[in-house]
N, C-alpha and C positions, 0 to 999 in steps of 0.2 A: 385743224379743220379750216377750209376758206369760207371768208368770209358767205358766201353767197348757201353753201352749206347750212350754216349756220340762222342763216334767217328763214330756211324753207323749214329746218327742225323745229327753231321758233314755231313758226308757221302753226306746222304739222299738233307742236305741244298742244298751242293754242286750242286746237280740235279735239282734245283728246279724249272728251268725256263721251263721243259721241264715235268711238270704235266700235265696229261691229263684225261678225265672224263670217267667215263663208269660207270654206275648206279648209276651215284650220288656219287661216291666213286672217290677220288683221287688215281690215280696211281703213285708209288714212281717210284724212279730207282737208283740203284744202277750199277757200274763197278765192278770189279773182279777179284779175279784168283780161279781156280776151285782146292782146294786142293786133297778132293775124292768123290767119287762115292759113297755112303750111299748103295743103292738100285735104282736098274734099272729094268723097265717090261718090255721086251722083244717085245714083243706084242704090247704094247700101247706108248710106248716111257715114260711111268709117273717114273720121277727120285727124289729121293732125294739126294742131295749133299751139302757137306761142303763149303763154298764160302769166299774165304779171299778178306776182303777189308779193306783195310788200315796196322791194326795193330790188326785185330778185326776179328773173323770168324763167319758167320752168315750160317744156316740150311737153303738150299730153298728146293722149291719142284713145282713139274710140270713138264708137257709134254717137256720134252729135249730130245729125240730120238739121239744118236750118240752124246753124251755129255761125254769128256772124262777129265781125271786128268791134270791140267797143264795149260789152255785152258783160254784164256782171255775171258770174256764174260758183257755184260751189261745185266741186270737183268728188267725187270719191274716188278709192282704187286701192293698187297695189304699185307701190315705186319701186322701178327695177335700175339698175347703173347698167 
């Protein structure tokens, strides 16, 4: 497993007591620092952003409306490769 792997699984463990269901799917969650802004709609609020956790930087996406650079944030979801 790479290293980088590895530290979002950390990550991910770290969160674990606080999964919760929604279609049968496990929701992770992750904390954060929001490095940048990828893309942002205007209109709809759907963001992509660069997201550091730990030592590792992970791509989310989703409806974050006034989601800015810098910005602590706890993430929930579903992580897809």
């Amino acid at each position: 497993m790479k290293k980088s792997k590895k530290v979002l699984k950390k990550a991910l463990q770290k969160n674990k007591s606080d999964y919760k269901r929604l279609g049968g799917r496990k929701m992770d969650q992750v904390e954060g620092s929001v490095v940048d802004i990828v893309y942002s709609n205007d209109t709809n609020g759907y963001t992509v952003a660069r997201l550091k956790i730990e030592d590792y930087t992970e791509v989310i996406t989703g409806y974050m409306p006034g989601l800015t650079a810098g910005e602590n944030i706890l993430v929930k979801g579903e992580w897809k490769v």
